[in-house]
Every structure is written in C-alpha cells, then in structure tokens.
N, C-alpha and C positions, 0 to 999 in steps of 0.2 A: 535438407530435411530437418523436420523440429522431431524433438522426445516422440509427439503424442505417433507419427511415423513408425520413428527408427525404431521405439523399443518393439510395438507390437510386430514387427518382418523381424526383428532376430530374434524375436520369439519362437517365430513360425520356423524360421531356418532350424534353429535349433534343436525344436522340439522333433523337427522332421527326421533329423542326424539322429539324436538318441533313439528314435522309435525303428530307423533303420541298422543302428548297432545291436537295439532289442530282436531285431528279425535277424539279424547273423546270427547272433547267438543261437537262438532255437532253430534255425537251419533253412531260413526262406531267403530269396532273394530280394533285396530291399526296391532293385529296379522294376523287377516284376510287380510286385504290391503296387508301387507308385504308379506304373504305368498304367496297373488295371484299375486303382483309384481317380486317377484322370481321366481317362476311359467312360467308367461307370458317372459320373459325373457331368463330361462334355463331349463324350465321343458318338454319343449319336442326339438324333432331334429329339426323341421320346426322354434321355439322360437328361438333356438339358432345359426340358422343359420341367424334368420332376423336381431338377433342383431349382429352379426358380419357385417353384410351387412351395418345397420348402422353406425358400428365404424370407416368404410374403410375411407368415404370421411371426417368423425369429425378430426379420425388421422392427415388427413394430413392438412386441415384448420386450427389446433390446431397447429402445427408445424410450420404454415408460419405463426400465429399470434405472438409464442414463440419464432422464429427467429427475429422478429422483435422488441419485447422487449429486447432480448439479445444487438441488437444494440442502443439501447435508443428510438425506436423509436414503435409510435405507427399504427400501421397497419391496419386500422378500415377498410382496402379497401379491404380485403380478398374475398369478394361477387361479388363486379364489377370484381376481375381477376379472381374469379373462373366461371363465363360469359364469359367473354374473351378468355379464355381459351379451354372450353370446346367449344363455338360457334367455334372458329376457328378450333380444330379436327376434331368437328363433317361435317363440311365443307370439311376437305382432306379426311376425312373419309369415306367420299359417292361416292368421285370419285377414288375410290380405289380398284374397281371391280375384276380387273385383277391382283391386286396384291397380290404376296404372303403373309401370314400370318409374317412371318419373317420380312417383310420391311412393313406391314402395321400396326403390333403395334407397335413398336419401333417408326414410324415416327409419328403417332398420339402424342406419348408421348410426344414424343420432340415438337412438330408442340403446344398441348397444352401446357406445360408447356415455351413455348418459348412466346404465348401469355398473361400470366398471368406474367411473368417478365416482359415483356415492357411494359405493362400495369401497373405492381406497380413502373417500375425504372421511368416511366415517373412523379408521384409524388415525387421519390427519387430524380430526374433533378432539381424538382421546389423547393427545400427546400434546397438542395446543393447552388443552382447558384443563387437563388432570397429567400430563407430563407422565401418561405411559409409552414407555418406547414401542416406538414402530415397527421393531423387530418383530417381538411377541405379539404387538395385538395385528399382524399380516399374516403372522402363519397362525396364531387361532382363526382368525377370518377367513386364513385356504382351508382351514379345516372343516369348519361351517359353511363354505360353498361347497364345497366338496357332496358331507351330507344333505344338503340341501335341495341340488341337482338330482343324486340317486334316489333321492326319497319325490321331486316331480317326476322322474322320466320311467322312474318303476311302480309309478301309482295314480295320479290327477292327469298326470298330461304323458302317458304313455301311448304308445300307437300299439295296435296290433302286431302281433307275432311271437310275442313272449322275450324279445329282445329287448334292454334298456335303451330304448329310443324315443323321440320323439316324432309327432305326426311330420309332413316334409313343410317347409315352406311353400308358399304360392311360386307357381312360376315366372311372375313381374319380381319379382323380390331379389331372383335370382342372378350372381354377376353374368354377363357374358362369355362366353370363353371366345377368347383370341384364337388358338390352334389346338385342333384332337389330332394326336396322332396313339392310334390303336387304342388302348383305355385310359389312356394321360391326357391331361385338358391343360390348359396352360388359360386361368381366369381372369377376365379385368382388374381382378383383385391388388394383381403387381403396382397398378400404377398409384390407388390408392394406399398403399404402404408408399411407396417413394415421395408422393405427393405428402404424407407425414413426416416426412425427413426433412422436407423443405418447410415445410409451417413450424415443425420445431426448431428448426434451423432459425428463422428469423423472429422467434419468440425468447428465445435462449439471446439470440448477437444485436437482436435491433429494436427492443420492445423495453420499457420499463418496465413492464411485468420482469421482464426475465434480467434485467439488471437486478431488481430486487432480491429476487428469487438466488440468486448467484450469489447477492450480497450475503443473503442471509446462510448460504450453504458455505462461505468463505469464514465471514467470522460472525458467528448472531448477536456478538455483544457488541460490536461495532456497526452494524445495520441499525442494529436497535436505537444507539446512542445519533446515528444520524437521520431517526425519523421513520425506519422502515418498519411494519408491525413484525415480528418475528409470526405470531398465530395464523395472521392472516396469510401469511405466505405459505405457513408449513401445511395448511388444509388445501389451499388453493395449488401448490407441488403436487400433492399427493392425487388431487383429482384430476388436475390434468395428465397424471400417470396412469393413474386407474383408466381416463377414460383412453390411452394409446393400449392397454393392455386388453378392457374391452374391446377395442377395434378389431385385435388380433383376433378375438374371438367368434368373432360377426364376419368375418373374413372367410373364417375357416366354414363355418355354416352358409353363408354365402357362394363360393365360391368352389368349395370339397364335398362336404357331407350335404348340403342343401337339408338338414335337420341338426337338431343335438342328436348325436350320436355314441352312447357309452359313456365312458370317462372321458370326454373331448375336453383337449389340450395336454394331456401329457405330461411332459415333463417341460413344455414349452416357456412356461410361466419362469418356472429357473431356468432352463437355458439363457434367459434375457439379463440373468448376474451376469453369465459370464460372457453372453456379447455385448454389454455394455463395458466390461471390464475390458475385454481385446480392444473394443471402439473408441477408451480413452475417455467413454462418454458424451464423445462428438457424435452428432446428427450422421454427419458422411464417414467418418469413424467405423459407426455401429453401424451402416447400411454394409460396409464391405464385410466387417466380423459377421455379420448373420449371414453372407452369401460365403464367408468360407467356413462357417461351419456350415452351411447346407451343402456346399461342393464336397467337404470329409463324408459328412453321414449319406448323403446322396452314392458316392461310390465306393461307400466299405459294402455293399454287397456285391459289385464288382471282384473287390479283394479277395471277400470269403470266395467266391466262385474260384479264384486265380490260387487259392488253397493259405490263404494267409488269414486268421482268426479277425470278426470285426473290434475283439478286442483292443487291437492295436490304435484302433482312432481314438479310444478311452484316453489309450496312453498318450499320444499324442493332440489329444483337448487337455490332459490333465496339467501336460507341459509345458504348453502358450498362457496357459491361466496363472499357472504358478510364478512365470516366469514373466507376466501381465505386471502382476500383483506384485512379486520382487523386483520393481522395474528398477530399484537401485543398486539391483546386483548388474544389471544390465549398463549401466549407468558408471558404475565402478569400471567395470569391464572398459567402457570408450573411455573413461579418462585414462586408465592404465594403455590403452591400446595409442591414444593421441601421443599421450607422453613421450610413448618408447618413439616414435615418430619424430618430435622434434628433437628428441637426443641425439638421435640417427642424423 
C-alpha cells in the first residue's frame, strides 16, 4: 500500500485507541461505545440507509474541497456555493410543475451546479486578475450566501407558515427514492455523487484539463514557464469546485428536504476540508473519508443511547484530521518502525 492508504488507516487506528483511553479514563467501556457506534451505523436497514443518505452530500463537498487543493488552491467557500447552488434549483425547481421528470432533474442539476461555479469562479476572478487570496474572498462569499439565503427564504420567496423555508419543489423534479424503510428514504441521489467521483476521477488522471490544473497546483511558476495560463486555470479549478459543492446542495433539496429548508447545509461545506484532507484528495480517497465520517456521525447517537457522550466522535474526527495533516509524523513513525525491523 502507498502513503495516500497507509497514513490515513493509522490515523483512524489511532485516533480510535486515544478516544478509547479517553473513555477509560472517564469510566465507560471503549468496547461498548464501539459496538453501539457500529451498530447505530450498520446494524440495522433504516442505520444504514441513514448513513448513506449522509455520505451523498459529504461526497461531493469532499470532492470540490479535493479539486481545489489538486489546484493549489484553497476552497474554504464550499458552504456559500453549496447555498448558492441549491437556492437557485430549488427556485427552477418550484416552477417546474408541468414538466417532465426528464427535463426537470437534469435542469435542476445543471441550474445548481451552474450556480455553485459562478459563485466559486467569481473568487477564482479575484485572485487571478487582482491576486486576492482565496481564503478570505471564500469565507466573505459564505458570509454573503449565508445572508442572502435568509433574506430570500424569510421574505421574496418564503412559503407559508412562518418557518424559514421555501415553497416545495415540483414533484418531477424530485430524485427517486430507491428504499423507505419507516421515515428513512434512501434517494437516487447516491448514485449521482459516486457518478462524480468518477468524472473527477478521470478529469484529474486522464484530461489535459486536469494535467494543467495539477501542474499549476504543483509549481505555478513552472506551468507558467512551460505554456500553461496560471488565471485561466485558477478560475476554471475553482468553478469546477463550486460547481461539485453546488451539487451537494441540489442533492440535498432534491432528494431530503425537497425545498430550501432553514440554514440548509450546515456545517457540510467545511466538513469537505477535512474529507478531502482524510481522502489524500483522491476522488476514491474522498468517497471512503466521507462514508466514514458518515458511518462516526451516523452512530454517535447510537453511543449517546449506550451512555457514552457524542462528544467523543469530536475527539475522534479531531485525531484522524490532525494526524491526516501531520502525516509526517506518521511517516517518521514507518521509517523508525522499518528500521528497527531490519536491524532485527
């Protein structure tokens, strides 16, 4: 197995061991926690359909944060376009009565994802043409979706009831659901995330786009120097991130809330730093880090039930991240561990 493997599983080892020394300590059982986080997760059909239902929008959040480090660039705005995105679906989405199923997901898709690109290329514009970092103008831009959202869904385009919502979408518009079981639906949604795993997958390993795009995230003065536009890539990264973080959010209106819904998206927007950080930034990487943070968060209510705080998953996201990102302590660690081996 390569680094982009080994470090992130002895992360997870790792971090799994500290967080169950943390539960001796305060006086729980580390096997029981584990057991009823596995459990809560995959021990029954309604578990594991809720965690896949999780995984859908992590996927793809994880993918437009991992696209964007592939180009040097950091993407902290995944949240403001997965806003973006999904307001503007759930917008064509409602007036799409009459239309067929055929032309009303398809346009949705597009319609969000089209909004979640111009929403991240327009940070890509200002770091290109005026060489503001991307950091700052991504999180002023979540800021400004942010307001922007609560100021349509609390006023122009609210529904009745006094809740911050919007009106529902049409029901052509709407994914299918694969399996209900009780009040859990398990929606077509899945396949449409994994189906972006594979487009990114071979825009990233077998496209000159995505040679470029590499080149310029590896060294920009050595792209530059052999012909590649550094601008044009850095806008063209960033949209095609926005528009995977849009998707996330056309998914979840799609396939969950069938409306915008409150402050929809959460904290999902950042979740996708650090599943793309676990994923190495690989396409198939980041599909498993977003299905094992959905498999944590999916069964700490499990744990809380089994009397162990949902704290503890904190602790243990805090420690695969940390130990993602220190992957040279990891790294130390196998060459010290080889060593002692051949000496032996």
């Amino acid at each position: 197995m390569n680094d982009k493997v080994i470090v992130p599983v002895i992360a997870v080892i790792v971090s799994l061991f500290i967080a169950a020394i943390v539960m001796i300590l305060i006086g729980k059982n580390p096997f029981v926690a584990y057991g009823a986080l596995i459990y809560g997760a995959f021990g029954t059909e309604g578990a594991l359909i809720n965690n896949i239902m999780k995984a859908t929008p992590l996927i793809l959040t994880g993918l437009a944060v991992g696209f964007g480090f592939r180009a040097g660039l950091f993407n902290i705005g995944a949240n403001g376009q997965l806003i973006i995105g999904a307001l503007l679906a759930t917008y064509v989405g409602s007036q799409m009565a009459t239309f067929p199923f055929y032309l009303s997901i398809p346009l949705m898709l597009v319609v969000g994802m089209l909004g979640g690109a111009l929403w991240a290329a327009l940070a890509g514009w200002l770091k290109a043409a005026r060489g503001a970092h991307e950091v700052i103008t991504t999180i002023m831009l979540n800021y400004v979706a942010v307001f922007i959202a609560n100021y349509v869904v609390n006023g122009p385009f609210q529904a009745p009831g006094g809740v911050p919502k919007s009106p529902e979408i049409a029901y052509s518009a709407r994914f299918p659901n694969l399996i209900t079981t009780g009040a859990t639906w398990l929606s077509a949604g899945i396949f449409v995330a994994l189906a972006a795993v594979v487009v990114v997958y071979i825009i990233i390993e077998k496209t000159k786009t995505g040679y470029e795009i590499k080149a310029v995230g590896f060294n920009p003065y050595a792209a530059e120097y052999g012909g590649i536009s550094i601008a044009k890539n850095t806008v063209l990264a960033m949209a095609i991130s926005g528009a995977l973080a849009g998707l996330a959010g056309t998914m979840q209106v799609m396939g969950v809330y069938y409306r915008y819904l409150g402050s929809l998206g959460g904290s999902m927007g950042f979740d996708g730093i650090t599943i793309a950080l676990i994923g190495q930034n690989d396409p198939i990487g980041i599909a498993f880090a977003a299905f094992l943070i959905s498999s944590i968060r999916a069964g700490s209510n499990q744990m809380q039930i089994a009397g162990v705080s949902k704290n503890i998953v904190i602790i243990i996201q805090g420690i695969i991240i940390f130990l993602v990102a220190a992957n040279r302590l990891v790294k130390t660690f196998m060459f010290w561990k080889n060593k002692g081996a051949e000496e032996a």
